[in-house]
C-alpha positions in Angstrom: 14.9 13.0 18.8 11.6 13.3 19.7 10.7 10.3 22.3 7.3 9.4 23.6 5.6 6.5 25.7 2.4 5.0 24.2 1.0 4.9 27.6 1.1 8.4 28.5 -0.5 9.7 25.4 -4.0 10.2 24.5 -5.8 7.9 22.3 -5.7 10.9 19.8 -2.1 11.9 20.5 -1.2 8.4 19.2 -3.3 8.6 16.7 -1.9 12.0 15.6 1.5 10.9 15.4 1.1 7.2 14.0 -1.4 8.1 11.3 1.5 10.8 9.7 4.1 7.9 10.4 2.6 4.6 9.2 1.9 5.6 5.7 1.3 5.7 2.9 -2.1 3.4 3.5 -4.0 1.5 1.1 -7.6 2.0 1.3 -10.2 -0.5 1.7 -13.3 1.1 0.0 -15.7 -1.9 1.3 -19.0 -2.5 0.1 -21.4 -4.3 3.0 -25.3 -5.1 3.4 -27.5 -6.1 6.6 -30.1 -8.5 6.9 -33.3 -6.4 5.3 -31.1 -5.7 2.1 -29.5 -2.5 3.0 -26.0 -0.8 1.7 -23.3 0.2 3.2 -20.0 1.7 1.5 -17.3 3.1 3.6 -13.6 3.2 3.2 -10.6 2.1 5.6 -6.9 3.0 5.3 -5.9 0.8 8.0 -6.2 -2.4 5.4 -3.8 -4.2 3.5 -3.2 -8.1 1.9 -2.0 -10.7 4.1 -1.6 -14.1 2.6 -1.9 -15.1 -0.8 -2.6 -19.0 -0.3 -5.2 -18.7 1.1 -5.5 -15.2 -0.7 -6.3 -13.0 3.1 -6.7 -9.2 3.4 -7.4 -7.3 6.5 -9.2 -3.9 7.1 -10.4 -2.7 10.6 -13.3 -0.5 10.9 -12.1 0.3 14.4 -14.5 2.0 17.4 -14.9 5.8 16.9 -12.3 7.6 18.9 -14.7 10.6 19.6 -17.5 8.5 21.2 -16.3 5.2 21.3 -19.5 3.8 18.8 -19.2 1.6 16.2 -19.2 1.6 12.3 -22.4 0.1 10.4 -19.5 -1.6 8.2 -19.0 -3.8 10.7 -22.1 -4.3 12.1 -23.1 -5.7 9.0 -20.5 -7.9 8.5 -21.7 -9.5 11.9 -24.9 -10.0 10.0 -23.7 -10.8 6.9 -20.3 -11.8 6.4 -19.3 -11.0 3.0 -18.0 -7.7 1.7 -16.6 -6.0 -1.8 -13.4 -4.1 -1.2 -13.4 -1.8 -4.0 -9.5 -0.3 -5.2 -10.1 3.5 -4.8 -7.7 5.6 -7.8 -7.6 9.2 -8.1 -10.4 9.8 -10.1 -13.2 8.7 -7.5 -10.9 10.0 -4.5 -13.8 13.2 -3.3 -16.2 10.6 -4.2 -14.8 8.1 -1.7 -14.2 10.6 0.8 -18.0 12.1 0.6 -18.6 8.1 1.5 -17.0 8.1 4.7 -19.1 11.2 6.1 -21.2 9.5 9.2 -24.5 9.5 7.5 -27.2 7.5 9.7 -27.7 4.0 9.3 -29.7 2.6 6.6 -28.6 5.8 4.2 -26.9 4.3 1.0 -23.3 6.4 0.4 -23.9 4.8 -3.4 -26.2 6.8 -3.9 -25.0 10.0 -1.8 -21.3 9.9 -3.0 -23.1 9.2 -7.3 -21.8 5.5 -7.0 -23.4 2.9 -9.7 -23.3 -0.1 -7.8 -23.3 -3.5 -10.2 -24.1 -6.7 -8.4 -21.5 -9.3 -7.1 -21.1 -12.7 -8.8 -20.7 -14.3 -5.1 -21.4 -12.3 -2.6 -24.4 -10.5 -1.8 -23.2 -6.6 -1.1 -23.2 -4.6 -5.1 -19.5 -3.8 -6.1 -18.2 0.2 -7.3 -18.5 0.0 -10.7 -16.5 2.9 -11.3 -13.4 1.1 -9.0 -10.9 -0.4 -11.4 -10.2 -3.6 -9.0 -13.4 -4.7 -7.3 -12.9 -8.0 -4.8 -15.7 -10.5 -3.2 -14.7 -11.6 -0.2 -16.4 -14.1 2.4 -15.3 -12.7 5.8 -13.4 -15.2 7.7 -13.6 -14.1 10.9 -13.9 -10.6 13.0 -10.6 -10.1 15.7 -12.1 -7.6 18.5 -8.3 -5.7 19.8 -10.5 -3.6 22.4 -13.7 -2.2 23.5 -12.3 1.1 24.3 -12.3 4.3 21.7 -10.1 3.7 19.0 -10.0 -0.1 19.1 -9.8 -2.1 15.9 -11.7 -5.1 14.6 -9.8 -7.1 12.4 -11.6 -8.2 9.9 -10.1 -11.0 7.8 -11.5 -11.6 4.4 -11.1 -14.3 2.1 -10.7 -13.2 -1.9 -12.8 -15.4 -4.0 -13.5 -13.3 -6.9 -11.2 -10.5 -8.6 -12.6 -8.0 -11.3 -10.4 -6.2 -13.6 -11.4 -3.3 -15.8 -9.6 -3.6 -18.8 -8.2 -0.3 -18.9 -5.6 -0.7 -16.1 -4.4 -4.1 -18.1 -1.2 -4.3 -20.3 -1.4 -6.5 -23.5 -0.6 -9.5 -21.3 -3.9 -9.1 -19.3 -1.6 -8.2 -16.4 -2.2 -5.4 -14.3 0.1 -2.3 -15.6 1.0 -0.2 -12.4 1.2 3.3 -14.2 -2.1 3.0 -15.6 -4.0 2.5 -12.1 -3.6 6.0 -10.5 -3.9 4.6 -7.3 -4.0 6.5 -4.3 -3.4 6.1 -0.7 -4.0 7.8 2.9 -1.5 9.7 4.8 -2.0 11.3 8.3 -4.7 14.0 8.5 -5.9 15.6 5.1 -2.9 14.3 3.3 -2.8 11.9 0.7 -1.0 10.5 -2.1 -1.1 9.7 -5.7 0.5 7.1 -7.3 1.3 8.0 -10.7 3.5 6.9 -13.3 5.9 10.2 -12.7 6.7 8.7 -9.3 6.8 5.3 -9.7 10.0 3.3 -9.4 11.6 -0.2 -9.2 14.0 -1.9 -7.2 15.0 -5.6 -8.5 14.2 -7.8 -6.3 17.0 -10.4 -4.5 14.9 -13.2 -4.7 16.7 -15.9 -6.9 20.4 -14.4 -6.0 22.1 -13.2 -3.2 23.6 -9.4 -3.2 27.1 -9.0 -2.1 26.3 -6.6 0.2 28.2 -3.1 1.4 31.3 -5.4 2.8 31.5 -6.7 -0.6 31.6 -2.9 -2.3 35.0 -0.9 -3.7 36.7 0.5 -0.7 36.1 4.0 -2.6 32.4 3.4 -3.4 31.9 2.6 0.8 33.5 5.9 1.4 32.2 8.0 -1.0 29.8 11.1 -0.2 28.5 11.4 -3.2 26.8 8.3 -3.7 23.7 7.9 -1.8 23.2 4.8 0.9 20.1 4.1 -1.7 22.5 4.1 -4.4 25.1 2.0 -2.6 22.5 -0.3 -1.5 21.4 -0.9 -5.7 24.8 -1.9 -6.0 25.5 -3.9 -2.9 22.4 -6.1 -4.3 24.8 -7.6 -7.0 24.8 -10.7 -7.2 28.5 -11.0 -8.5 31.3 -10.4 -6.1 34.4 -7.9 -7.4 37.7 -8.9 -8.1 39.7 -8.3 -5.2 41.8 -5.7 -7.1 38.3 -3.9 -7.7 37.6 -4.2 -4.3 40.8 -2.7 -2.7 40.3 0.7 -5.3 40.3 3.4 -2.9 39.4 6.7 -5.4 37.0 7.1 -8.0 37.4 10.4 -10.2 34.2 12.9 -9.6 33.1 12.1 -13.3 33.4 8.0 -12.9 30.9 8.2 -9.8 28.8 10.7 -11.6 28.6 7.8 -14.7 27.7 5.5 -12.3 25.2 7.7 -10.8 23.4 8.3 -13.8 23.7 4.2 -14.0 22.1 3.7 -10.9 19.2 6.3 -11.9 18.0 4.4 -14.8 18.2 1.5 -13.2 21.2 -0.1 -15.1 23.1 -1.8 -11.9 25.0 -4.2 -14.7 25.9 -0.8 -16.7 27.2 0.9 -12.9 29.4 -2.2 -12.2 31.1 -2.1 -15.7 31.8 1.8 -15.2 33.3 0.8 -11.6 35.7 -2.4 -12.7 36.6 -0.3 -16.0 38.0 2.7 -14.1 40.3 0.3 -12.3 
């Protein structure tokens, strides 16, 4: 295993290795103005949400590790704190990248990336009318982590107005995750696209408690053909076995592949049955 000490590395050696690691990113796509009215759009992968009472995300247009300058996104926010953070998806991902080019201040990426901008209800910076999820914020306050190259500002921003497009709602005016194509930022010119093919769930243990592995079939713990993944879907049962159920020791190749399958389409009740009925 590769090993290595923060403090012996380069500011871009750790950004080399953390930007591949700490992903995928959401990306803040934020919307900003300065005093004499002008635009600023840029987007920020090192953003996510924070609190939802009061409803808090973060992004942080941190200092230029090449020459240790700043970004106009958050010079104007110390002019004028209030931002849109616009949900980037797949269809307006070269658009959003042409937007992060370093074009000199005062230039409006709207208008060089073919943006429509729509104005804010709130807030006085225009929203991405062609983002499916558009959010006012009123910037709460700015966190300075540095003033070398590479230092973020943390920039926390109060939600006060959410727009929807319709077409990413289900019947239930609820946001369907399949139909937002989102995408997200990986380490150098990697990204990734969240579509419906690879989108999954896992239940979550919130009202019940799982078993956990202790809990499991002697012969599911010790089984190579189950995943840990597929051990841990079944470990998150919220019934404990019959001790008799527990204490099985062999599973027949066909029983765990059953279970398998189970476990795949997300049947955990189906996988359990299949396990105490092969007893």
């Amino acid at each position: 295993m590769l090993t290595l000490s923060t403090d012996q590395l380069s500011t871009q050696e750790i950004q080399k290795y953390l930007q591949y690691a700490i992903a995928p990113r959401p990306i803040c796509f934020a919307s900003t103005i300065d005093l004499e009215g002008n635009v600023n759009l840029s987007p920020f992968s090192f953003f996510n949400l924070f609190s939802m009472n009061p409803p808090i995300c973060i992004f942080s247009p941190s200092r230029r590790v090449r020459d240790n300058t700043t970004k106009h996104t958050l010079e104007n926010i110390k002019l004028v704190p209030e931002c849109v953070i616009n949900i980037v998806n797949y269809d307006m991902v070269q658009q959003m990248s042409l937007a992060s080019c370093d074009y000199p201040k005062g230039t409006n990426e709207f208008i060089k990336a073919g943006f429509t901008p729509i104005a804010s209800e709130l807030v006085r910076p225009p929203r991405v009318a062609e983002s499916p999820i558009q959010l006012e914020c009123i910037v709460q306050e700015v966190i300075t982590l540095g003033e070398s190259a590479g230092a973020g500002n943390l920039v926390l921003a109060l939600i006060k107005k959410i727009h929807i497009n319709d077409n990413v709602l289900d019947s239930d005016k609820n946001i369907d995750q399949a139909k937002l194509d989102l995408v997200a930022r990986l380490g150098g010119d990697w990204y990734a696209r969240i579509t419906e093919e690879n989108l999954f769930k896992v239940e979550k243990p919130n009202t019940q408690l799982g078993i956990g592995f202790e809990q499991l079939p002697i012969g599911i713990i010790n089984n190579d053909l189950l995943t840990n993944n597929e051990k841990g879907q079944l470990a998150n049962y919220s019934i404990t076995p019959d001790a008799d159920v527990q204490k099985k020791s062999n599973f027949s190749e066909t029983t765990i592949l059953k279970i398998k399958l189970a476990l795949e389409n997300q049947d955990t009740e189906l996988a359990w049955e299949i396990i105490r009925t092969s007893v």
